[in-house]
C-alpha positions in Angstrom: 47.6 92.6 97.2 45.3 89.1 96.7 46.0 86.8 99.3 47.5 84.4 96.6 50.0 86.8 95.5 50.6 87.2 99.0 51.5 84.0 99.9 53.7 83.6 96.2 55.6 86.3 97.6 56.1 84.9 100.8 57.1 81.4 99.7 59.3 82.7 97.2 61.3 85.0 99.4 61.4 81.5 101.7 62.6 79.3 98.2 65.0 81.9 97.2 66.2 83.1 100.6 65.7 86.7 98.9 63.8 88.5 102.1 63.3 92.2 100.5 62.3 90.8 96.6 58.9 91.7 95.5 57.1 90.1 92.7 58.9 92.4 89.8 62.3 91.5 91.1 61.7 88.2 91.4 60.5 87.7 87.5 64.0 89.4 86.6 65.8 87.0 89.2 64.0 84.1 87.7 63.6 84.5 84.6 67.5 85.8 84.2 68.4 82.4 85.8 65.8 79.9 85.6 68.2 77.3 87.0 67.6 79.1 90.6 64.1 78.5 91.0 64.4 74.8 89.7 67.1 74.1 92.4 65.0 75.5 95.1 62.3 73.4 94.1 64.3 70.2 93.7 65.5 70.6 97.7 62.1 70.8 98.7 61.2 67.9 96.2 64.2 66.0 98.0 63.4 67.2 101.7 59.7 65.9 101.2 58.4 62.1 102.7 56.2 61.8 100.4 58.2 62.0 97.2 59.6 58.3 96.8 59.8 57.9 93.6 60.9 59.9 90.2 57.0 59.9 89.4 56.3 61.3 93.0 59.1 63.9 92.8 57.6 65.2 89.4 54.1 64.9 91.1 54.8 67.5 93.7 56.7 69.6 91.1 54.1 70.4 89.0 52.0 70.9 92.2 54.6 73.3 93.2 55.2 74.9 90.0 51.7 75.0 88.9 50.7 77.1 92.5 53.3 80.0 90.7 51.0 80.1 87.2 49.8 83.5 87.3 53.6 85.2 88.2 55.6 82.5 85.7 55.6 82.9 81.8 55.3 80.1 79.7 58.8 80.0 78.2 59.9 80.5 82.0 58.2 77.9 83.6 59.3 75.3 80.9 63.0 76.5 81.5 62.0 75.8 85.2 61.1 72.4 84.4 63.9 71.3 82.1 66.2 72.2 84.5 64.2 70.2 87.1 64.3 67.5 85.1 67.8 67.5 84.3 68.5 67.5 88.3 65.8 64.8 88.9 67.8 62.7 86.0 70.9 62.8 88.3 69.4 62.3 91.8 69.7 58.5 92.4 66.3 58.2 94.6 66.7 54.4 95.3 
């Protein structure tokens, strides 16, 4: 396996707390919920220093996102980020 996919597949068995997935179970998981992967994101998001503002958190979401291009479809990954942006609308970052 490509050291990229290798490291996909160990940060999303970290973001999903899913220790035995591999990449084909993790496209079902994600793309039956996309919700999921959004919320994981958003805690990191939250949990980061260097997100202090709603520009910054969106910033370091597409960073993040954008790292998982090659295992996401398109209609997936923009489920991802609607749901990101729904949380993002109700985090109260001041």
């Amino acid at each position: 396996m490509a050291l990229g996919l290798d490291l996909q597949l160990t940060q999303l068995r970290r973001l999903l707390e899913k220790p035995d997935y591999d990449h084909k179970s993790f496209r079902s998981y994600i793309e039956k919920d996309p919700s999921v992967f959004a919320r994981a994101l958003f805690v990191e998001v939250v949990a980061s220093d260097d997100v202090i503002s709603d520009e910054n958190a969106r910033s370091y979401f597409d960073l993040r996102i954008n790292f998982f291009d090659d295992f996401l479809s398109k209609p997936t990954k923009a489920a991802i980020k609607a749901a990101f942006e729904g949380m993002l609308e109700e985090w109260d970052i001041d």
